[in-house]
Every structure is written in C-alpha cells, then in structure tokens.
N, C-alpha and C positions, 0 to 999 in steps of 0.2 A: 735582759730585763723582763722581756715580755715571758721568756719560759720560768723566771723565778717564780712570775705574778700568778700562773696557771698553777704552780707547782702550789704556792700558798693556799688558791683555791681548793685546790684537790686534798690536801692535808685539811681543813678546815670543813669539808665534808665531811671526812673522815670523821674529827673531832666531832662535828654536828650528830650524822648519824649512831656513834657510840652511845652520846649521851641519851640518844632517843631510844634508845633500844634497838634501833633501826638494824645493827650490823648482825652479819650473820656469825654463826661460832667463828669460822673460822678467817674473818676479818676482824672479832673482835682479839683474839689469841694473839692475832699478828700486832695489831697496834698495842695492846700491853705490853709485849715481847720487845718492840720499838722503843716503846717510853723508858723500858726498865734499861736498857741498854744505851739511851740516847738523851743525856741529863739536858741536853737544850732544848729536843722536841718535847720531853718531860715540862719543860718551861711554858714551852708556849702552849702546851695543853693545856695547865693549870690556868694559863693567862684566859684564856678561850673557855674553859668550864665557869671563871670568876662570872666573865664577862656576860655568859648565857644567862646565867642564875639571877643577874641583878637585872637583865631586860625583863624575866619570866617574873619578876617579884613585884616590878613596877609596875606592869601590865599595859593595858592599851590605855592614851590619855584622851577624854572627849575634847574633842575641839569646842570651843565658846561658840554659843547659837549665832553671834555675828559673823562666824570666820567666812564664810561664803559673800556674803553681801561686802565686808571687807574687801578680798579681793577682787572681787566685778569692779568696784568703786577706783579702785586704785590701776585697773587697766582701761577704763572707760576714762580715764584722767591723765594717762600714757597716749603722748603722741604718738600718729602713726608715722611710720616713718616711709614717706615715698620711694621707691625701685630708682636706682640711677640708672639708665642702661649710659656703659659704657663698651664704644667699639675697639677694638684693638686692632692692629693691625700687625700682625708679625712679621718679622727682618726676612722671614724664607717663603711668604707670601706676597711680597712686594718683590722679590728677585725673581719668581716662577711669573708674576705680571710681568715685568721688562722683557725675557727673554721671551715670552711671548710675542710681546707686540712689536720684540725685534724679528721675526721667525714671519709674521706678518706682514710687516712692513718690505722685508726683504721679497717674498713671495707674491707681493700685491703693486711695489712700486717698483724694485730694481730686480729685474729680472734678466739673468746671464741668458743668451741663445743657444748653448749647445743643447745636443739632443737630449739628453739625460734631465734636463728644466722641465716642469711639468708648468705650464702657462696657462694663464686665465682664459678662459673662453672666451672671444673678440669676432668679429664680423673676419672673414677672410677678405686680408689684402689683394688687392687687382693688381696685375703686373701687364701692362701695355708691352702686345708684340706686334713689330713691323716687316712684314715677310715682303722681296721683291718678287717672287716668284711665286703663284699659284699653290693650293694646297691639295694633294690627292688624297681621291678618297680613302686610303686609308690612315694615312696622317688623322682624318676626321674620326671617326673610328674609333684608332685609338686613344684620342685626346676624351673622345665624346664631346666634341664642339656641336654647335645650334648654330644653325645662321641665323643673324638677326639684321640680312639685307645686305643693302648698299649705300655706304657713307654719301654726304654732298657733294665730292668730287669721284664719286663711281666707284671706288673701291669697296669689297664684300669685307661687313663684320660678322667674325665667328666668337664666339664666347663659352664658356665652359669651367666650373671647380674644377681642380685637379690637385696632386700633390706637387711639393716643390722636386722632388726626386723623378717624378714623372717627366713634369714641364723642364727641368734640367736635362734629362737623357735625351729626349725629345731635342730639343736647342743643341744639341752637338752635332744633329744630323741635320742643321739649318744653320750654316755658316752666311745665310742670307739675310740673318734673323738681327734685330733690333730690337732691344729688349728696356724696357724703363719701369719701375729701377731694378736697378741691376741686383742693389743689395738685399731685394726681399727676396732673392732665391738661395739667400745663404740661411735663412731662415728655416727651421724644419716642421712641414703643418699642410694645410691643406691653401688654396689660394686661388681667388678669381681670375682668370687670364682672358685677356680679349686680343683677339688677334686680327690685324688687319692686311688685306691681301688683296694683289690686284686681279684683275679677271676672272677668269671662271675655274672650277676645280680642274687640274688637271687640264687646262685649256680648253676645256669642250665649253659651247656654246649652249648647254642642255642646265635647265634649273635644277639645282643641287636638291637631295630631299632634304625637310627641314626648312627651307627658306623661307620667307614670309614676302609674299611677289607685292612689287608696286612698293617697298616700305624701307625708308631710308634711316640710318640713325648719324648721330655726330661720331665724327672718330676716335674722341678722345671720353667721352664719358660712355659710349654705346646706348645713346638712349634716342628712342624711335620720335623721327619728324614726318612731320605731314607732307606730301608731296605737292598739295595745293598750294596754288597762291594767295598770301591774302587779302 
C-alpha cells in the first residue's frame, strides 16, 4: 500500500509539472508516449488536469476578518486536559527483580563454605588452642604469634591471624593440641587463634621476645588484667 501511495505521488508530479511547463522535452515526450499507450493513466490525467484547472479558476478564498479571533475563542474555551502519568511495570521487569534479589539473598544470607563461595567480609573467627607442651621458637615464627603474657593460673597467651590452611598444617604437628571449635577450621579464610601454653618457650626460663613482662590476660578471651590488688 505504502509503495502504491509514493507511486501515485510521483505520477501526480509528473502530471503537475507537465502542466506547468515545468518538464523538460524529454520528460514531456515520455509522458505523452505513456498516456497515448496507457488509456487508464490517460484517465487519471484528465481527472488531474479537470481538477487543477477548477483550483486555478477559484483562486485563493479570504478568510472573514473574524476567523482568527474565532478560533483563540473557541481554544481559550477548550479544556485543558491534565498529563496522566501512568507507571507500568512489565512482566520481564519484575522477573529480572526477583532473580535478583534471589541471587542476593542467597549471597548475603545462605552462604555454602566451600572454597569456591566468595563470602562477606566479617571480623575473623578466633579458634582457642590448648597445647600441653611448650611452644619453640620456631613454631612462633611461623605462626607470627605475640605474647600477650601469662593467664591467672600462669599459663603464656600467644595470639596471632593466620589462615585456616596454616593453623591446620600447623595442628598435625601438635597431637598435644586442643583445639575449640573444631569446625571453624573447615572453614576456608583468614582466623584469629590464641594459643595457650604452659611454661616457657621451649622450657628455657629466659623471657620470650615480644612479651609484655608483669601482664596477665584471662585464658579464654585473651584480654590483659591488672595484676594488682584491688
């Protein structure tokens, strides 16, 4: 439909220009050659020269000295008609919402432990360790433990982050070791550990470096008490 409509256009140029004089020889040749050969476009030519000739005869008509004031009058009397805003929400816009805030929720509340879980950022877990036996200084070393003294019943707290893969490798070479809880080392991440241990590194009588002399902590939280009375 739409290429007939252009096609009647472009003929009806045609037509226009002929009449005008407008065409050149050998557009005019052609469309005579057309008409004389072509009894229907011969038709609508004639219909289309009738049609020019009665516009050109009538001419321009003045519009009446009111027409302007007319129409002001009759749109200044036309309600306006207020904007609705209306929201829509579409069916594949509410599904790309759900799956997100399933993809969220899953990531922020239920979170699987294997390594491959990429987990919120959280304070590292403390894992309380009980050694019967003294710690050597290299044990310290590699942990990068700190003293942080001697509990109320004389036992040395050491303390130190470390990874769980560490503190696990570590713990198989300490069949002495006591470990609470047991299940943040299946955990894979970084983790507080405080270790508690009787006498001195490696049995020497000589102050560890790192210690903080005179300064006791509780065994189970590691945190420093006064040694005064009160």
């Amino acid at each position: 439909m739409t290429h007939d409509i252009i096609q009647r256009m472009d003929e009806e140029e045609r037509f226009l220009a002929y009449l005008d004089g407008e065409s050149t020889p050998a557009e005019k040749k052609d469309l005579e050659d057309e008409l004389s050969q072509n009894p229907e476009l011969r038709a609508r030519f004639e219909q289309y020269r009738k049609t020019v000739e009665l516009l050109r005869r009538i001419g321009p008509t003045k519009a009446p000295d009111s027409f302007l004031d007319d129409v002001q009058n009759r749109v200044a009397r036309r309600p306006i008609a207020r904007p609705t805003l209306h929201i829509r929400f579409p069916f594949e816009l509410v599904a790309v919402m759900a799956v997100l805030l399933g993809v969220l929720y899953m990531y922020f509340v239920w979170a699987p432990g294997d390594p491959g879980t990429i987990h919120r950022a959280s304070p590292p877990s403390i894992v309380r360790v009980e050694l019967s036996r003294p710690l050597v200084t290299d044990e310290i070393r590699g942990l990068g433990l700190e003293s942080y003294g001697r509990a109320n019943d004389g036992r040395r707290i050491y303390a130190a982050q470390c990874t769980t893969d560490v503190l696990s490798a570590w713990l198989e070479k300490r069949p002495d070791a006591k470990v609470e809880p047991q299940d943040l080392l299946a955990n894979p991440g970084r983790i507080k550990v405080l270790i508690v241990v009787p006498g001195n590194v490696g049995g020497s009588s000589e102050q560890p470096e790192g210690v903080r002399p005179q300064e006791k902590v509780e065994p189970r939280t590691g945190v420093p008490v006064s040694n005064e009375s009160p």
